[in-house]
N, C-alpha and C positions, 0 to 999 in steps of 0.2 A: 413148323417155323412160327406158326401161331402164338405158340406156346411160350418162348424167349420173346417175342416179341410183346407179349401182354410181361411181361416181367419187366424188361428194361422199360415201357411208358410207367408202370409204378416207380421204378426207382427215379426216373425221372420228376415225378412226383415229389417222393424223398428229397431229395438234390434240393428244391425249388421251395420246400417247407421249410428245410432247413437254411435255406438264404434268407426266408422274408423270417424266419426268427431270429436272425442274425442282424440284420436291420435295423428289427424293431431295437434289439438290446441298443446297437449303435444311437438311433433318435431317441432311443427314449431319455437315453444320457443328457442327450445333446435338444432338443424340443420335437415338438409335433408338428402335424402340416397348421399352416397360420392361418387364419380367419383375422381379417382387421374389420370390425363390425361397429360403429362408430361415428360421429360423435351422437348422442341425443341429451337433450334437457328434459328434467323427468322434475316433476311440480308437483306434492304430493295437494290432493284438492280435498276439501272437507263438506261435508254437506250445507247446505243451509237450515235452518231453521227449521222450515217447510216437507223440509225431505228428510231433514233427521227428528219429525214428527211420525212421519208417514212410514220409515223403516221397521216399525210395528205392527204395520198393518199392508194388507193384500191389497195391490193398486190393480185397478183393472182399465186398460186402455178403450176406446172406443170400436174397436173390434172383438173386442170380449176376452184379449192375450193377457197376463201377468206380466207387471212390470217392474223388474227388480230396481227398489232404489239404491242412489249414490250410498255407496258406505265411506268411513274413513278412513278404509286402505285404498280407495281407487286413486287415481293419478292420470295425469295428464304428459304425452311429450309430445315434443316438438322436434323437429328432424331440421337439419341444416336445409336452410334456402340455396346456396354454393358451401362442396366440400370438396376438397383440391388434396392430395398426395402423390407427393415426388421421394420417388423411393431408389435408394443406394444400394445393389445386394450384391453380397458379394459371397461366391458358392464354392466349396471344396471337397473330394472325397474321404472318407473318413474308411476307414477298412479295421477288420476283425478276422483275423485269418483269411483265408482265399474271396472273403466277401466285402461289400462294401457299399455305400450309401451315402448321398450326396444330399450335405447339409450348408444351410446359409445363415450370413448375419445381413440383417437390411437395416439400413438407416432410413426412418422414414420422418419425411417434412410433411406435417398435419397444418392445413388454413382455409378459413372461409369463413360464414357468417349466417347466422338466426335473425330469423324475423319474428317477431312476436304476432301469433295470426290471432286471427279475429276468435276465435273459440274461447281464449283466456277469460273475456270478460262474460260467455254465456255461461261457464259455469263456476260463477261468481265468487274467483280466485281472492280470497283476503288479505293483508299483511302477511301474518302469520303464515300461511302458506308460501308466498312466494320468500320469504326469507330462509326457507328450508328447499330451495328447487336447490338442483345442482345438476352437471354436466355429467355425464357417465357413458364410457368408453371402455370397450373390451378390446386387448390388441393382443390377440393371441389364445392359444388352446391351455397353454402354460403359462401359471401367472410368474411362475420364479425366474421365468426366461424374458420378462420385460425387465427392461434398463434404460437409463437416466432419459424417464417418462417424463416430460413438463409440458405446461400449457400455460400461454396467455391469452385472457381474456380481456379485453379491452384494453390492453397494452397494464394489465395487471396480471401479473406471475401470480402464475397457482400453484398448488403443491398439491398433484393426484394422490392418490392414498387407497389403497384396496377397500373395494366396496362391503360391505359390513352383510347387505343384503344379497349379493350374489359372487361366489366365489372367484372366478373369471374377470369381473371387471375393478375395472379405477372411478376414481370420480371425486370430484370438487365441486364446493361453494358456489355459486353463481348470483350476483346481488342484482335482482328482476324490480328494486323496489325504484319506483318513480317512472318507469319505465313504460309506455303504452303500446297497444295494438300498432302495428307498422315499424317499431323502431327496429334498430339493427346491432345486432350483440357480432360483435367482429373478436377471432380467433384464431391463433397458432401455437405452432408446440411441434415437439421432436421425438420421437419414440426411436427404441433399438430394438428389434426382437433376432429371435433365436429361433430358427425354426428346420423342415424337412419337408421333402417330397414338394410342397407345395406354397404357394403364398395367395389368398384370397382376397377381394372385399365386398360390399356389400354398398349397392347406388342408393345411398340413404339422401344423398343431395341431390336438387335441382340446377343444376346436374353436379355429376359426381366423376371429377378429373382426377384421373390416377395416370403418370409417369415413371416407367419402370427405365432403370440404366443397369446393365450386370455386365459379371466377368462370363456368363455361363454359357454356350454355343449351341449349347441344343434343346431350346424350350419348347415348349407345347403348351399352347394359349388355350384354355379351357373355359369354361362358364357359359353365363349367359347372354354375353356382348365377347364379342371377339374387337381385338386392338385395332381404332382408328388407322395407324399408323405402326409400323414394326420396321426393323433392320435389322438382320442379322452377318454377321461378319466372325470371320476367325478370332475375333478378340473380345466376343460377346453379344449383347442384343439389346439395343432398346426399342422401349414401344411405349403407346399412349392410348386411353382409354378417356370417351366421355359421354356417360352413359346418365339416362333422365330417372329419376323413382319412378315405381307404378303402382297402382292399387295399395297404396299406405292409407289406412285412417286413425290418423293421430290424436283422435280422442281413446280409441284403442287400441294403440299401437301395443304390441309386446316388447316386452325389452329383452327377454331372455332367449334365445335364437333369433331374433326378427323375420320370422317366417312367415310374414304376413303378404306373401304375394311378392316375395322380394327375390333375387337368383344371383350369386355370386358369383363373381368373373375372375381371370387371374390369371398365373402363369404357375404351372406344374413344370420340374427340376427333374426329368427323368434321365437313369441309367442308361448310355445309349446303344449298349448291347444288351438285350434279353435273352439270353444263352438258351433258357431255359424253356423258351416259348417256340425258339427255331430249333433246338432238339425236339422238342414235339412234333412240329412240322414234319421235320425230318421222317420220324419213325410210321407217319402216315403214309410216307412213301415206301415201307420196308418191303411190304407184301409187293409190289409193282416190281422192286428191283430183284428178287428171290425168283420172282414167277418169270420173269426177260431172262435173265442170267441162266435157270434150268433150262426154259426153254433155247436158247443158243448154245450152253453144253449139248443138250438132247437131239438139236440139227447138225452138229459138228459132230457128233458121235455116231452117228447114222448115216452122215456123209463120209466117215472115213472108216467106218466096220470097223474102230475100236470100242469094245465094252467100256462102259462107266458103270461102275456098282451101286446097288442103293448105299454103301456105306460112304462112296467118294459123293457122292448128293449130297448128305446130312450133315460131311464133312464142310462141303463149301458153303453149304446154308447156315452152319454155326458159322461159320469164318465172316460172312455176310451182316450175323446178328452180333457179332463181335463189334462190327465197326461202329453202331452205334452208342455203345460204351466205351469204345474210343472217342469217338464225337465227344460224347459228354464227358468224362475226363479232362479231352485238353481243351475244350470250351471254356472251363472255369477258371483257367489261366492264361489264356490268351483269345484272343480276335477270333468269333466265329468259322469266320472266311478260314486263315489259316488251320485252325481246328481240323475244319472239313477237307483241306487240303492235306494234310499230312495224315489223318486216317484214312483216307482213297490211298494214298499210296498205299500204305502199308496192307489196305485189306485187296487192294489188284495187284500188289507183288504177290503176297502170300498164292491166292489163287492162280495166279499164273503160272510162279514157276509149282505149285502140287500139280496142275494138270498138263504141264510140260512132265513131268513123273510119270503121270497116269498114260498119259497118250502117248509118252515118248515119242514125241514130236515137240519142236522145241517153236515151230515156224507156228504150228496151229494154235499153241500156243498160247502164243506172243497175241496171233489175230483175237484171239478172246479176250484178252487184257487190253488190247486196243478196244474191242467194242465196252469192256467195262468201264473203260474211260471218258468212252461217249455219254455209258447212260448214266454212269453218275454226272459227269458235268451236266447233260438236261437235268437231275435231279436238283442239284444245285442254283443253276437259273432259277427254276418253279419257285427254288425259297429264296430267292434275293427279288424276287417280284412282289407283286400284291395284288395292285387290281386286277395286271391281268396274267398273271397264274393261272386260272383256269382256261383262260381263249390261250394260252401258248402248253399250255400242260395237254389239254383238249387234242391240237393241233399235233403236237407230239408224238401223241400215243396213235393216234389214228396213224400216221407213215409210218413207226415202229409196228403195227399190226399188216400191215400193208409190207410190211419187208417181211415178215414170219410167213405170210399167208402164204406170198410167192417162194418163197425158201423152203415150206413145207412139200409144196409140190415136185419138187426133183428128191423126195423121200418115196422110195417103195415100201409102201406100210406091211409088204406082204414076205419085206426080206430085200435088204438089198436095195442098190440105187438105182433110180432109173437111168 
């Protein structure tokens, strides 16, 4: 029984490859999971005089290290002081044959404000420079899946425009000129994305307030802050998020991943049956129910002096490994639960009435389909549980041992009952 049983957890496998290829095809139409990573002001800074003398030659600091000077591609950002997003999603299934994948559109409301820190003036930002800074925001994995992107800045409408330097993001003008150490660059804007599986952000602000509202019932809060505040309700979920930056050094911030000590928080859109994972489960139990079941033929059979053949064993252990490939079958179109429910029947009918056959006994039967009934329903509990699956599975199997043991003993091993 080993043997079908290593066959159906591959196809199992099968099954489960070909649904996340199925998926992909479905998002990939439709967007990726979302990263909204965003907003930063990037200043591109030019050396001075002093330092773009010295670019020729090996500086050596007072601890005897090499010190790379400023070149004219380095750059300065700035991360928002407050950034605020109140986001609208609203999530539907999408389906491709028996499979199917759950995609959303979110409306999101972008606002908050820059402070210009003190660093601008240590490395000795000129005109010319700051009349090339600009705003640069990435909202999303897929740039074709942003829609009617806008930002105001100072109560001045911009027009974002796909960034020329990194394929991914948007970005705009920003006018820094007149402007000093402390002032306040105040900003809002409306983004639509398009996305799957999941919707990100990134606590680029001091602090960084994200409000989600959806139609979706079954989220799962992921990242690196779990939501201040959540409700969830038959007609969907909101929750709120306010989370501080950490370990950002904004003379070298990166712009490109912001992966500078930073951890994304969010809400993941998952399927809320995984057929695929509780067939697995399932067939870990195959060997438990094979080896119970023999053995309660084998005490019934020995309690009543009718022979069973090695052929009527093989028979009911394929019937056994059957039911798993029923399982997975009607898993894929309907409700786990049910699934399981209507393969037990049909694999403790089938066994009942062949050994109402065998034993011609129609009573003894029956009593054997009644206990198949039992150990599959424990088998069932074990996978609708989780944490404790093991302390009731444990617990289980110990009294089912405990009934074999005592049941074994009114067996005469030497012929006959006692």
């Amino acid at each position: 029984m080993l043997i079908p049983r290593i066959i159906i957890g591959v196809l199992i496998d099968e099954r489960e490859d070909t649904a996340r290829d199925a998926k992909y095809e479905i998002t990939a139409n439709w967007g990726d999971e979302q990263l909204v990573s965003g907003l930063v002001i990037e200043i591109p800074a030019k050396p001075t005089v002093k330092q773009a003398t010295q670019v020729k030659e090996q500086i050596i600091d007072d601890d005897g290290e090499a010190i790379t000077p400023l070149r004219e591609t380095d750059k300065i950002y700035i991360t928002p002081d407050e950034l605020n997003y109140n986001c609208n999603i609203d999530t539907k299934e999408l389906h491709r044959s028996i499979y199917k994948a759950v995609v959303f559109t979110s409306d999101i409301d972008m606002s908050g404000t820059f402070v210009l820190p003190d660093y601008i003036d240590s490395r000795n930002i000129n005109e010319y420079d700051i009349q090339k800074a600009k705003i640069t925001i990435r909202l999303g994995a897929r740039r074709k899946m942003v829609k009617k992107t806008r930002l105001s800045i100072d109560g001045k409408d911009q027009k974002l425009k796909l960034d020329g330097s990194y394929s991914d993001y948007l970005s705009c003008p920003v006018d820094l000129s007149g402007l000093l150490k402390g002032d306040t660059i105040t900003f809002s804007g409306k983004a639509t994305l398009k996305g799957s599986n999941n919707l990100r952000f990134l606590p680029l602000g001091n602090p960084t307030t994200v409000h989600i509202t959806s139609n979706y019932t079954n989220p799962s809060f992921q990242g690196g802050n779990l939501p201040d505040e959540r409700e969830i309700t038959a007609d969907g979920f909101t929750s709120e998020w306010t989370v501080f930056a950490k370990n950002i050094n904004p003379e070298e911030f990166p712009l490109i991943g912001y992966d500078d000590g930073l951890e994304s928080f969010g809400v993941d859109f998952i399927v809320s049956v995984d057929q695929y994972t509780q067939n697995s489960r399932a067939v870990k139990y195959s060997f438990l129910i094979v080896v119970l079941t023999f053995v309660t033929v084998f005490i019934i059979e020995n309690r009543r002096r009718t022979p069973i053949y090695w052929l009527h064993y093989l028979l009911i252990g394929f019937a056994i490994m059957l039911f798993y490939v029923l399982l997975l079958s009607f898993s894929e179109y309907m409700l786990f639960g049910w699934s399981y429910l209507i393969a037990s029947i049909m694999t403790i009918g089938l066994i009942t009435v062949f050994l109402a056959g065998v034993l011609k006994e129609r009573k003894t039967a029956i009593v054997i389909g009644l206990i198949l009934t039992c150990l599959y329903a424990f088998i069932y509990v074990l996978l609708s549980l989780e944490t404790m699956s093991l302390l009731v599975g444990s617990i289980g199997l110990f009294i089912i041992l405990a009934v074999i043991m005592f049941a074994s003993l009114k067996i005469n091993w030497q012929g006959g009952e006692k």
